[in-house]
C-alpha positions in Angstrom: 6.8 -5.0 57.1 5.5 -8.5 56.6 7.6 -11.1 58.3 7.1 -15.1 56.3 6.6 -17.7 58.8 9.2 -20.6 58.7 6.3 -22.6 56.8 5.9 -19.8 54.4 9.7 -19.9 54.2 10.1 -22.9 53.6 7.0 -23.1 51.2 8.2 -20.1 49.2 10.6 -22.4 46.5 7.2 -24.4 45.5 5.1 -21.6 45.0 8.0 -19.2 42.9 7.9 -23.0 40.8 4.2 -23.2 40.5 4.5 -19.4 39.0 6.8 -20.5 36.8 5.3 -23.7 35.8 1.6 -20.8 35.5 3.8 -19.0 33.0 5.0 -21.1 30.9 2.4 -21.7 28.7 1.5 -18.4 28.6 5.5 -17.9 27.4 5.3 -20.3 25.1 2.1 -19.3 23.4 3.6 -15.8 23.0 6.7 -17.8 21.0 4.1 -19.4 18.7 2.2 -16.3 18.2 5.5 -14.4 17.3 7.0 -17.4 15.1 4.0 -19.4 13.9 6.6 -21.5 11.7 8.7 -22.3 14.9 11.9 -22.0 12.7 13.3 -18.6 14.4 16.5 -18.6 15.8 16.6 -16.9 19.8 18.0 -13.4 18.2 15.2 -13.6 15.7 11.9 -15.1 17.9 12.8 -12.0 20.3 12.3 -10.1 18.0 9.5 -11.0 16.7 8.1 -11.2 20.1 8.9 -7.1 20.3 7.0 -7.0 17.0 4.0 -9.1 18.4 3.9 -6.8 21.8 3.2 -4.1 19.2 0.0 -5.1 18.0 0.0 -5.0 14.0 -3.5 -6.0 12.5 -3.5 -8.5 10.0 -2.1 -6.3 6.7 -4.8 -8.3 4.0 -7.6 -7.1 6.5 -7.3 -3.4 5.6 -7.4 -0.7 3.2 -4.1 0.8 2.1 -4.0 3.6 4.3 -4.8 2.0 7.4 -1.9 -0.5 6.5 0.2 2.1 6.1 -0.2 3.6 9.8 0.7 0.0 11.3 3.5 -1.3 13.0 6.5 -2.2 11.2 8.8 -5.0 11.8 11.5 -1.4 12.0 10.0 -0.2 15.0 9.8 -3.5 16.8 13.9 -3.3 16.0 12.9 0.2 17.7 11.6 -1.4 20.9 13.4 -4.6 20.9 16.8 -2.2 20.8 15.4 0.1 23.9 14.7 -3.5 26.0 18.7 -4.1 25.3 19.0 -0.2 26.5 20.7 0.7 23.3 19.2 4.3 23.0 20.7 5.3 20.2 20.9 2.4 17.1 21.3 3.6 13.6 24.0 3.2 11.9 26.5 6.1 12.1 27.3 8.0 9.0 28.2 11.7 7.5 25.1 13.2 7.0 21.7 12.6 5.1 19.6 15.1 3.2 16.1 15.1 1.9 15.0 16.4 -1.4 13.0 15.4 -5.3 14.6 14.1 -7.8 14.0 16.4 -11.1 12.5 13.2 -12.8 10.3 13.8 -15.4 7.1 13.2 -15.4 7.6 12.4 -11.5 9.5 14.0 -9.0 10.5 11.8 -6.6 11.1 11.8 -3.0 15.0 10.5 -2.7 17.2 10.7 0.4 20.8 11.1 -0.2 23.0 9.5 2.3 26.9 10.2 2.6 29.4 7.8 4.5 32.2 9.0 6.6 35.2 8.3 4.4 38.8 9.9 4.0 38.8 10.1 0.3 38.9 13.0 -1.3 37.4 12.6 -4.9 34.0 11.5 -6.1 32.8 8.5 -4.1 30.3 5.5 -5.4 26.9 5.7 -5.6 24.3 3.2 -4.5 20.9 3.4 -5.7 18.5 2.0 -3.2 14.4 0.6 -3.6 12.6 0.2 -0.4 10.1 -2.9 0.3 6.5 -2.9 1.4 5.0 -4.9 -1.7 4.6 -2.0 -4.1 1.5 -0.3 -1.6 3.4 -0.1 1.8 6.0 1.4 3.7 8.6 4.5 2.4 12.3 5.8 3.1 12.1 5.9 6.6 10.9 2.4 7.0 13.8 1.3 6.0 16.1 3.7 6.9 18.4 1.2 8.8 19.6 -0.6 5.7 20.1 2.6 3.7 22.3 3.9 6.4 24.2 0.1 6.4 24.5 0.3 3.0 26.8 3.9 3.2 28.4 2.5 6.0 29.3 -0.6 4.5 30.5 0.2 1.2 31.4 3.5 2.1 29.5 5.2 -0.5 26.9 7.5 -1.3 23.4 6.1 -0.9 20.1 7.5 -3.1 17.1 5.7 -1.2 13.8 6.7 -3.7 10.7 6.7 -2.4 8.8 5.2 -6.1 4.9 5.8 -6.1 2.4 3.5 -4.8 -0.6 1.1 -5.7 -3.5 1.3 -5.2 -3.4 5.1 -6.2 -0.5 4.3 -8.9 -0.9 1.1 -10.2 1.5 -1.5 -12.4 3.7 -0.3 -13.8 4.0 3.0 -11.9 6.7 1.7 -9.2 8.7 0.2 -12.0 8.3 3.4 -14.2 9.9 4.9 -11.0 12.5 3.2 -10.6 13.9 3.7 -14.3 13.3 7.4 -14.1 16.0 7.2 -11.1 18.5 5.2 -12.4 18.6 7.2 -15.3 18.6 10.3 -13.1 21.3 9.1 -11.3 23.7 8.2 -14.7 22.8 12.0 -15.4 23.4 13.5 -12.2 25.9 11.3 -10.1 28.7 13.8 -10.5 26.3 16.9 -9.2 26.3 15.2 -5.6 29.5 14.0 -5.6 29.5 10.7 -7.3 31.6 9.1 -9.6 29.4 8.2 -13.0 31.1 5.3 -13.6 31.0 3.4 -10.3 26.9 2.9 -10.0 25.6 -0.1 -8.0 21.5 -0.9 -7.4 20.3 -2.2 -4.3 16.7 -3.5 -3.2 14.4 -5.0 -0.9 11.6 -7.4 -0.9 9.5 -5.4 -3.6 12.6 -3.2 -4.2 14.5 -5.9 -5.0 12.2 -6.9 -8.1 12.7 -3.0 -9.1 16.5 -3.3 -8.8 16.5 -6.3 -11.0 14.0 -4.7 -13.5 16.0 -0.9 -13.4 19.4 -2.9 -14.1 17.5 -4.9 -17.3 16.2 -1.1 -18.3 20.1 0.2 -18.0 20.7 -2.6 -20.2 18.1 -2.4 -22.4 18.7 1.8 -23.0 22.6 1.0 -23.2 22.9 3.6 -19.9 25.8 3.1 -18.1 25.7 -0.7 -16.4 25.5 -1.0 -12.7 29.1 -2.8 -11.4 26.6 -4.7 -9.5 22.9 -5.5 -8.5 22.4 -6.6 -4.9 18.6 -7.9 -4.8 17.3 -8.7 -1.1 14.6 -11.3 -0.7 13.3 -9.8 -3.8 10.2 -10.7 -5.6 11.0 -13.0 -8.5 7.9 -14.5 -10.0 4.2 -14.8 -9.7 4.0 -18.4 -8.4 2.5 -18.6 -5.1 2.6 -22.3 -4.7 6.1 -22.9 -4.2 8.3 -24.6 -1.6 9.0 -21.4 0.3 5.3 -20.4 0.1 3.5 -23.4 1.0 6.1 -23.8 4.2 6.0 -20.5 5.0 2.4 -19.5 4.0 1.8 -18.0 7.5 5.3 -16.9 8.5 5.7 -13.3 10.1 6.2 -10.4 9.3 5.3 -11.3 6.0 2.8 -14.0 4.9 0.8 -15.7 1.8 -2.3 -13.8 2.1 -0.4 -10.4 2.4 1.4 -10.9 -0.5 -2.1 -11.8 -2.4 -3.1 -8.5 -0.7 0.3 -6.5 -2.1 -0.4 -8.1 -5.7 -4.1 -7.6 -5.6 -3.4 -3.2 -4.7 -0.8 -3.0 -7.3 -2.3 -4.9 -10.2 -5.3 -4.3 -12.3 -5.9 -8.0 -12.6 -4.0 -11.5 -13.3 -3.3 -10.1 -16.9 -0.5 -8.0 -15.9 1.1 -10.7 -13.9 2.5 -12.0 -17.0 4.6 -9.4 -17.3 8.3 -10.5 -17.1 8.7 -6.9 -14.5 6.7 -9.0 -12.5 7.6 -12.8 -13.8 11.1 -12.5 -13.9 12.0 -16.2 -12.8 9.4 -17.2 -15.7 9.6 -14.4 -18.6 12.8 -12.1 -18.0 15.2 -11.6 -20.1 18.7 -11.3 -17.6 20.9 -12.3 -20.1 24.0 -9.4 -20.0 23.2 -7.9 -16.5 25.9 -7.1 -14.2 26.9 -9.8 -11.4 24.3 -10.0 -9.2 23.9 -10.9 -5.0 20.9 -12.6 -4.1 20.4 -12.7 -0.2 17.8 -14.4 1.4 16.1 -15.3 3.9 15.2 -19.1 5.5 11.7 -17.9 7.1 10.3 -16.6 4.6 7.7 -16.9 1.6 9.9 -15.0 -1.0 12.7 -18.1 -0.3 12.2 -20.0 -3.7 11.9 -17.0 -6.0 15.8 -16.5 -4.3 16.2 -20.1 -5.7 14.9 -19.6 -8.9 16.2 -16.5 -9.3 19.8 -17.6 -9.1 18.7 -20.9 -11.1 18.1 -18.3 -14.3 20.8 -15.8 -13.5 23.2 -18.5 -13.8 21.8 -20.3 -17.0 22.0 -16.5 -18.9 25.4 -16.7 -17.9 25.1 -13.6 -15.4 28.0 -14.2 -12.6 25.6 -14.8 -8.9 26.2 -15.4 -5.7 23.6 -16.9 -3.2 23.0 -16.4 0.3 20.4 -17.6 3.1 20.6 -17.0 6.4 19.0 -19.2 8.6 16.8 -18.4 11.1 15.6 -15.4 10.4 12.5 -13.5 9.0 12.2 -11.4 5.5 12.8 -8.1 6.9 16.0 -9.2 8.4 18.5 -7.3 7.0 17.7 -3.7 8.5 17.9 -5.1 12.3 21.2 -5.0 12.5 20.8 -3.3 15.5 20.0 -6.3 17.5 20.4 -9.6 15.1 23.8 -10.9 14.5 22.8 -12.1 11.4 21.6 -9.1 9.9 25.3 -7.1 10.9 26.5 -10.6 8.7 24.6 -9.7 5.7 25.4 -6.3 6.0 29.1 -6.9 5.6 28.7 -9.5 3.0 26.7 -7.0 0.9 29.3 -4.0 1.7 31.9 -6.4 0.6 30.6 -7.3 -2.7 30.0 -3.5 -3.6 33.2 -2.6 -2.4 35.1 -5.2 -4.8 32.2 -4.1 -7.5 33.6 -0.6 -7.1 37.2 -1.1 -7.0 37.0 -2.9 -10.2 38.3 -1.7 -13.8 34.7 -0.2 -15.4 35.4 -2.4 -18.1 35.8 -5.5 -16.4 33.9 -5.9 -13.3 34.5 -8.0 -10.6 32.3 -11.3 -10.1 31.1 -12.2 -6.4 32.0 -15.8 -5.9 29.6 -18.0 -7.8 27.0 -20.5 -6.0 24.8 -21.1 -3.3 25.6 -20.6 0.0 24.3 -21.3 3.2 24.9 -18.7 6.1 27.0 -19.7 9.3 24.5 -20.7 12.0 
């Protein structure tokens, strides 16, 4: 055993401080590697840093496949969660079963989720779109909020898995996501579902396809959603607003990927004047069911959330508008180890629970506005 000399001793405090006077640099560079924008709250930068210690290349240096085997910001929420030894995070709920849709001409890949409730009859039924830009990601990627989502509002939960550019191109996804919905008006009572108490739900990418399946409902004359809950969703084709020129190299998602998403999905800035694409700037929204935009503070898609609400509001569509500050796109599935994401969670079980308790024939508005999240 090494014994310190009283020197040593006594010179021990200065060099533990010169360590940590070595390491902070190196500390902070981490932080700005993690959160180039600096905006991240401490939940949030974490985090990110989890994310960062996981190595993700640079999505818009790849090909499609190889961006599909990366890193996701749901497994950093994987790692980040083990660091806080919480072994076991999702969400609990009934059970969840795998199977495809009969959707003609495409069968899709769906995942039915089912909540742990006392009632007895046929419950709700959420319809869900997962992110990843149209070319990335898939059900279990974000599992988490599909699992919040039955937990939340206590209802069934039909996560679709829509197919992909740059092997399915505009408008496959969006062809997708109408085949579901009307799947689901047809087939809501076969797993257990009330017909008449329907809500859509999406993500990033998923939230331009919930937005676009509830203008198809309309536009058929299916049975209307009781609400539309749209999460950092696409809105438009600008890429020179506000959100994106503060944002531009935010993480996990940036400028250049979302060129990258647009450029595997589309044949070419033709189609980008299509209103499934432009809704802030072509779409007709005019008669859609209240809608909940969240959003996002760090984050590209910020101003489409703006504009978004900006046009819902002028077609006379009931909205309410939410950002939460301090966090990332991607936030709302962490819930396992950001406050803010268990906050959002609520808020969105909330509205669909009020959607759903509702008379069919008059639905329930969420409260109308903007709001900013509590810090």
């Amino acid at each position: 055993m090494t014994t310190l000399s009283r020197r040593g001793a006594m010179m021990l405090p200065f060099g533990l401080a010169g360590l940590t006077a070595a390491c902070a640099p190196a500390a902070r560079q981490m932080a700005m590697n993690a959160d180039p924008t600096g905006r991240a709250d401490p939940e949030m930068l974490s985090l990110l840093e989890s994310y960062a210690r996981l190595n993700p290349l640079p999505i818009e240096t790849l090909g499609a496949a190889q961006a599909r085997q990366q890193p996701s910001l749901a497994d950093a929420v994987r790692a980040r969660a083990l660091e806080q030894q919480n072994i076991n995070p999702q969400r609990p709920i009934n059970s969840q079963q795998d199977l495809a849709l009969t959707t003609v001409p495409n069968a899709l890949q769906a995942r039915i989720y089912r909540p742990i409730t006392r009632s007895s009859g046929p419950l709700p039924v959420i319809l869900y779109f997962h992110g990843g830009g149209w070319v990335i990601a898939d059900i279990e990627t974000y599992d988490a909020s599909a699992r919040a989502l039955c937990a939340e509002a206590e209802a069934i939960v039909v996560s679709v898995h829509y197919r992909q550019g740059p092997e399915v191109r505009f408008p496959g996804a969006h062809d997708d996501a109408n085949l579901a919905y009307a799947w689901l008006v047809t087939n809501a009572a076969a797993i257990g579902g009330d017909p008449n108490r329907l809500a859509i739900v999406g993500e990033s990418a998923g939230g331009n396809l919930a937005l676009n399946a509830a203008i198809f409902a309309r536009d058929r004359r299916l049975v209307a959603p009781r609400t539309v809950v749209a999460i950092y969703p696409v809105g438009g084709v600008d890429l020179e607003t506000p959100s994106y020129t503060r944002f531009a190299n935010a993480k996990p998602l940036n400028k250049p990927m979302i060129q990258w998403f647009v450029a595997n999905y589309t044949t070419g800035p033709a189609q980008l004047q299509d209103p499934r694409l432009d809704i802030v700037g072509r779409a007709d929204l005019a008669g859609l069911p209240p809608v909940l935009l969240v959003n996002a503070e760090i984050d590209p898609l910020a101003s489409d959330g703006d504009r978004l609400a900006d046009k819902l509001r002028a077609a006379n569509v009931p909205v309410t508008h939410t950002v939460y500050p301090g966090v990332t796109h991607e936030f709302f599935g962490a819930d396992a180890v950001l406050t803010k994401a268990k906050q959002a969670q609520r808020q969105v079980g909330e509205a669909l629970r009020t959607a759903f308790s509702a008379p069919a024939d008059v639905p329930t508005p969420p409260r109308q506005g903007r709001r900013r999240a509590a810090m």
